[in-house]
Structures are given as structure tokens and as C-alpha cells.
C-alpha positions in Angstrom: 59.7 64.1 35.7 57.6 60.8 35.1 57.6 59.9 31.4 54.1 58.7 29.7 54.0 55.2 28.3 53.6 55.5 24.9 52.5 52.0 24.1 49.1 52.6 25.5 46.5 53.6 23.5 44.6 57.6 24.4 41.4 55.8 23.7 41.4 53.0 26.1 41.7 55.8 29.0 38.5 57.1 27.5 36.8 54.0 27.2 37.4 53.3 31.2 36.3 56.5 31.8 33.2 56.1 30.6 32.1 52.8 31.9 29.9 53.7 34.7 28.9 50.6 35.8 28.1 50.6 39.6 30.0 47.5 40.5 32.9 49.1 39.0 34.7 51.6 41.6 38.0 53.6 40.7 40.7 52.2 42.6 43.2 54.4 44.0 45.4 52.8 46.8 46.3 49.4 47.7 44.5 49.4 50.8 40.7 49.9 48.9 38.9 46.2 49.5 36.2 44.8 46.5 37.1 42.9 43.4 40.9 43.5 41.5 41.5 42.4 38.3 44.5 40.0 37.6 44.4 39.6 33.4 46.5 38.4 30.9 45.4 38.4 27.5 43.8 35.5 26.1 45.6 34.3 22.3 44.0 31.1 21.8 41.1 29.0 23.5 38.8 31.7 24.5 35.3 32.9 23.7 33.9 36.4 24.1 31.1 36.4 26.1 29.2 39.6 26.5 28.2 41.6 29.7 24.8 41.8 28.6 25.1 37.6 29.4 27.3 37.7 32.0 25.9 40.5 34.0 21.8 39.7 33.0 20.0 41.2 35.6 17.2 38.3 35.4 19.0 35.3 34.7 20.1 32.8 37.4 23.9 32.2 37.7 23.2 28.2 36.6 22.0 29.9 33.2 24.5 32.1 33.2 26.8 29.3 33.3 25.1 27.5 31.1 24.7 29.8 28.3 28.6 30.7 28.6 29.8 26.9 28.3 27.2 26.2 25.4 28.5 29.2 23.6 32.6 27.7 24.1 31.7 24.6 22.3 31.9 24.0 19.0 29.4 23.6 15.6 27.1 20.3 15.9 27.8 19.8 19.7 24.9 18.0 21.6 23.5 20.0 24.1 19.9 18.6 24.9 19.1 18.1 28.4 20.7 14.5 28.7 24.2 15.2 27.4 24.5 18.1 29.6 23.6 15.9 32.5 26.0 14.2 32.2 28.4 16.5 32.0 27.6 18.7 34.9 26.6 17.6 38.2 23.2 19.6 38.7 21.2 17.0 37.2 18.8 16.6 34.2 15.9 19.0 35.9 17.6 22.0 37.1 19.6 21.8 33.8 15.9 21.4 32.1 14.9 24.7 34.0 18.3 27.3 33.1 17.5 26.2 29.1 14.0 27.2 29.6 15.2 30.5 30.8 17.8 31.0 27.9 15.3 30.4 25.7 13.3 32.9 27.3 15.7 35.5 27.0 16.4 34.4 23.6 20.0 33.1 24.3 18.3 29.7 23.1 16.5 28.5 20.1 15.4 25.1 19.1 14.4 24.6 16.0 12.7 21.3 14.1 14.3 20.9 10.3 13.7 19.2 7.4 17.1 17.9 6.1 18.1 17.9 2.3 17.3 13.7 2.5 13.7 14.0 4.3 14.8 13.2 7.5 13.4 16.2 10.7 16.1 16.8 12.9 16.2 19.7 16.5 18.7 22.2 15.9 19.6 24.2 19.1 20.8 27.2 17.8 23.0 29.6 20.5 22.4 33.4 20.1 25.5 35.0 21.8 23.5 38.5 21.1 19.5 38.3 20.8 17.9 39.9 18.8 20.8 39.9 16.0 20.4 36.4 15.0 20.9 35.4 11.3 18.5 33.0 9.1 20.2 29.3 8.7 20.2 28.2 5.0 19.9 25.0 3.9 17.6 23.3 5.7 13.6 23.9 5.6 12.1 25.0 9.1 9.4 22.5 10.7 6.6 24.2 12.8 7.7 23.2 16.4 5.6 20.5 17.7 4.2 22.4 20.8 3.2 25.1 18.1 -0.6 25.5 17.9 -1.8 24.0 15.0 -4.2 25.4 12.5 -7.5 22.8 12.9 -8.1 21.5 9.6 -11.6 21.9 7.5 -13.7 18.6 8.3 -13.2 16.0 4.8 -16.5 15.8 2.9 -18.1 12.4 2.9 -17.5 10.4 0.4 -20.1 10.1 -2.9 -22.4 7.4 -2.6 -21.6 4.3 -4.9 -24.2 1.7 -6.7 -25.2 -1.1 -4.3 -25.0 -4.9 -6.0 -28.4 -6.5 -5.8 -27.6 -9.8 -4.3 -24.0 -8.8 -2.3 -22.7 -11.8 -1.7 -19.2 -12.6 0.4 -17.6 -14.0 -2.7 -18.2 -10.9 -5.0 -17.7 -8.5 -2.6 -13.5 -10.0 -2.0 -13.4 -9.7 -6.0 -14.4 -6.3 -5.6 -12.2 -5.4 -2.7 -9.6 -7.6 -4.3 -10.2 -5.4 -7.4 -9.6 -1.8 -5.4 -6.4 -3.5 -3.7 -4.7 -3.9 -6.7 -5.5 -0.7 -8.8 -2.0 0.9 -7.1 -0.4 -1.6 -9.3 -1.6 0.5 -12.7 -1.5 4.0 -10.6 0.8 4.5 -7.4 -2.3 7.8 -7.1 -4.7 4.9 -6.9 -3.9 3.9 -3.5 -6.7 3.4 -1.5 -7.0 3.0 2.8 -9.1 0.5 4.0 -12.1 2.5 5.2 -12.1 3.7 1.2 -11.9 0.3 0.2 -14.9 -0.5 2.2 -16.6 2.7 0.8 -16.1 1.5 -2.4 -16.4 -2.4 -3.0 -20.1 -2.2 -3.1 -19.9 -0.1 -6.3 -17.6 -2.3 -8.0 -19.8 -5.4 -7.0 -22.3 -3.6 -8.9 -20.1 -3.3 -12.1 -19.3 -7.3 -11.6 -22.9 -7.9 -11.5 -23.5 -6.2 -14.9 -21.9 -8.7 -16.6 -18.6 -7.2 -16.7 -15.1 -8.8 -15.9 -12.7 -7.7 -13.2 -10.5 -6.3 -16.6 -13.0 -4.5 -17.9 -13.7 -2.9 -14.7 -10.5 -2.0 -14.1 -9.8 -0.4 -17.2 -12.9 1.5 -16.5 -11.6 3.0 -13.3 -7.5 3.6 -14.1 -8.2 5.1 -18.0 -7.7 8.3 -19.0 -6.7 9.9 -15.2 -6.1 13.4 -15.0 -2.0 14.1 -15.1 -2.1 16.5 -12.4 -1.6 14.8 -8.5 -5.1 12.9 -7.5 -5.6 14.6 -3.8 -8.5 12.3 -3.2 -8.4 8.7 -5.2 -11.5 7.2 -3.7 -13.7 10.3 -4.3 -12.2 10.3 -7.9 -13.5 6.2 -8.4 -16.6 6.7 -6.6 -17.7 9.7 -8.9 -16.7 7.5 -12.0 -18.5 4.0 -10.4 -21.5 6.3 -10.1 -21.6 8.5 -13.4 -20.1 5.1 -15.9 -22.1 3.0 -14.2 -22.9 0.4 -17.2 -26.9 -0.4 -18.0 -28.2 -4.2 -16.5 -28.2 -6.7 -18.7 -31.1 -7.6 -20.8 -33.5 -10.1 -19.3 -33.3 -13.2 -20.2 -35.8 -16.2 -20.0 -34.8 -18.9 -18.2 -33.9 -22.2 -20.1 -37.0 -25.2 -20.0 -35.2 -27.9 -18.9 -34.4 -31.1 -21.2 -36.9 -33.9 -21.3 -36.5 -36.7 -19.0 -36.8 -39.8 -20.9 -38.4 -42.4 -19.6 -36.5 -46.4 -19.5 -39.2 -48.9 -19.8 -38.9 -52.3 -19.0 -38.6 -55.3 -21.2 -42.5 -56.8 -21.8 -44.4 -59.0 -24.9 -46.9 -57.2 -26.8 -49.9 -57.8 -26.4 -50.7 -58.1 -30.3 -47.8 -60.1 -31.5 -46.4 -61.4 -28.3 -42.7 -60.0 -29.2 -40.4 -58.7 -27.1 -39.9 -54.7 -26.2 -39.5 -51.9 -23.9 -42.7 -50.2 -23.2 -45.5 -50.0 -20.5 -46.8 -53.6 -19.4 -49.8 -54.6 -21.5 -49.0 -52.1 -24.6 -48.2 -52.8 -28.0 -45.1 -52.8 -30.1 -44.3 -49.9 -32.6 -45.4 -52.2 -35.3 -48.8 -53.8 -33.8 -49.6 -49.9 -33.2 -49.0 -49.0 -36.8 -51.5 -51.4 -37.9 -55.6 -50.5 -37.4 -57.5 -52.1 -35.0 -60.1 -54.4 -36.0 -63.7 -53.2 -36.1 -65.0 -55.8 -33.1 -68.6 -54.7 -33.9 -68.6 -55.4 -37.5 -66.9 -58.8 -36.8 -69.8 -59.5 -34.6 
């Protein structure tokens, strides 16, 4: 009488049993052709690979291949298209194509992170089983860049600033000069050029008022809301229009000083002395003294 083994677990007959794929064929004699197993069990350096991978009705065997060698290697391994490459002989595009159909299948994700210090990294992240895949911690996820994009609301203009009356080169670089420079009291302040431009009328008009670059910058950078400044220039060109300062009062202009007029020595003509007059006058002293009456003389 044959004697049962009794090392071999009741259940792993039933499990046999009931595996009904159709490449699989009960084998009964030696002399039956198709595939026969030779296996020894596997204790270290191995990686479970499931049928539903290496069976996948859809996916080519370079995929297959593909998705069972990504899923040996270890945590942080590169596997983008040029590292795989050159590893494997089928070269960069057919490599290119079996990705693109694990990622179909969902064998595949790559994901674009935001790392703890800033810095947007790809992940490839290997599902062995689809559809069970567990959220990574740590990181914050990055919309993909071939993701559509939700189109942004158009900006509103920018308010209209006062206009200097006589905008010269020279006050218009103070003013510009001036804008530069307000980062300096306010890292919020900081301005792009095509603000800058925007803006450096306005402040012109300001330095035309009388008022110093100081004044004008305390004008601007006082008393900012504590809250982040989304939009700096439409913040100074609301306060260039609303604090805009009144002209200065007119003023008339200056007569200018007398010229005075440096005669020439001559003699007068009443005492024959020496001075500086117009030819043929009379000193200060001849003048002083009335002019005889040539009539009653007569």
C-alpha cells in the first residue's frame, strides 16, 4: 500500500485544482509534450511578480519585461528613458513606447513633486497591482506639465497716474529711480519694469509739486497694509492718484536787478572838473546849484 506524504499541505491540492487557466493542462505521463515546470524555491533575491502582469492579455512582452525588471529594483532607482537605454539593448524609443503602455495600464506613474526644500523633482512610482496604489507622504504633488491648465482671468489694467506738465528725461530717471528703490523699505514693493513705466509719470508729477524724492517716498511706503500686497503697482498708482498733493501757489516772477551803467571819465561843463558821467553833463555839484536866469541877465 502507497503511503501519503504527510508534509504536503490538503490545501495546495485544492488550490491546483482550481486553477483553470487554459495554458495550464493536467499532466499525466511522461510522454505529454507543452511546458513542465522545474522549481526550486526562491529564499532570497526574488520578487513576486503577479499573473495579472506576467500574463496581461494586452501588454507587449517588451513591457512585460520592462515592468518586471523595474519592479526588482530597488527604492530611488533611475528608470527614465535614458538610464534604461542604456541598460538594455532595445534602444531609447521602443523603451519610450513599453513605458507608455505601463502607464496606460497603470503599472506606471510619474509624478512632478514639490520637495520639503522647494526644489520639483519626477517621481516614477511602480504599481505592482493597479488600482491598490497608496498616497506618498511627504512631498506636495505638482500638476503634471502636460496637464491642461485652467486659463487664467485677463489682469485689469492698471489705474491711470497724474501726468507731469513738462516731463522731461531728467525728472522722469528720478522718478523711475525713485520706484526702483522702494523694494529697499518694502521687499512687497517690488515693481517689474512695464509697472515701472506705468508709474514714473505719476511720481514726476509729485516731484513737480515741489516735493523731494523723501517726501515722496514716504508718501508711497507709509502705513501699508500687513496682509501680502498681491498687486504693488496698482496699490502706488491708487495712492499717486488719490494723495496727489495740490500745485504750488503761483508765484510772480522776480524783476531783474538794475544794470548800472559805467560812464566814462569827462570835465564838466560848469566847473571844468573831472567825473564819470555822459559827455557834456555836469558834475553832482554844478547840478545842485540853479541855473542862472539868461533872460534877466540880458
Amino acid at each position: 500500500m502507497d503511503t501519503q506524504n504527510p508534509s504536503a499541505p490538503a490545501r495546495a491540492q485544492s488550490r491546483l485544482a482550481g486553477n483553470k487557466h487554459p495554458n495550464r493542462q493536467s499532466h499525466s505521463g511522461s510522454n505529454v509534450g507543452g511546458l513542465v515546470h522545474d522549481h526550486t524555491r526562491h529564499t532570497t533575491r526574488f520578487t513576486v511578480i503577479g499573473n495579472h502582469l506576467a500574463q496581461h492579455p494586452e501588454l507587449s512582452l517588451l513591457a512585460i519585461g520592462l515592468a518586471t525588471h523595474i519592479q526588482s529594483l530597488p527604492q530611488s532607482a533611475r528608470v527614465d528613458i535614458k538610464s534604461l537605454a542604456a541598460r538594455f539593448t532595445e534602444g531609447a524609443t521602443r523603451i519610450a513606447a513599453a513605458l507608455r503602455e505601463l502607464e496606460t495600464h497603470g503599472y506606471l506613474r510619474r509624478e512632478r513633486v514639490r520637495t520639503s526644500a522647494g526644489r520639483i523633482i519626477t517621481r516614477t512610482i511602480s504599481c505592482n497591482q493597479p488600482g491598490r496604489s497608496r498616497s506618498h507622504a511627504g512631498d506636495e504633488p505638482v500638476p503634471p506639465a502636460h496637464a491642461p491648465r485652467k486659463k487664467k482671468a485677463p489682469r485689469k489694467p492698471l489705474p491711470g497716474v497724474p501726468q507731469p506738465s513738462y516731463p522731461s528725461p531728467t525728472l522722469l530717471q528720478t522718478a523711475t529711480d525713485l520706484l526702483a528703490d522702494l523694494r529697499r523699505t518694502d521687499p512687497r514693493l517690488l515693481l517689474s519694469a512695464c509697472d515701472t513705466d506705468h508709474l514714473a509719470p505719476g511720481v514726476a508729477a509729485w516731484l513737480e509739486r515741489d516735493l523731494g524724492p523723501t517726501a515722496v517716498r514716504h508718501a508711497l511706503t507709509s502705513d501699508l497694509p500687513s496682509e501680502p500686497i498681491h498687486r504693488p503697482a496698482a496699490l502706488l498708482a491708487h495712492r499717486l492718484t488719490a494723495q496727489l498733493p495740490p500745485p504750488p501757489p503761483f508765484r510772480a516772477p522776480a524783476a531783474p536787478p538794475a544794470v548800472r551803467v559805467q560812464y566814462a571819465m569827462t570835465n564838466c561843463d560848469g566847473c571844468d572838473r573831472g567825473f564819470r558821467g555822459p559827455k557834456g553833463s555836469r558834475c553832482r555839484d554844478c547840478r545842485a546849484e540853479p541855473t542862472p536866469d539868461l533872460t534877466e541877465a540880458a
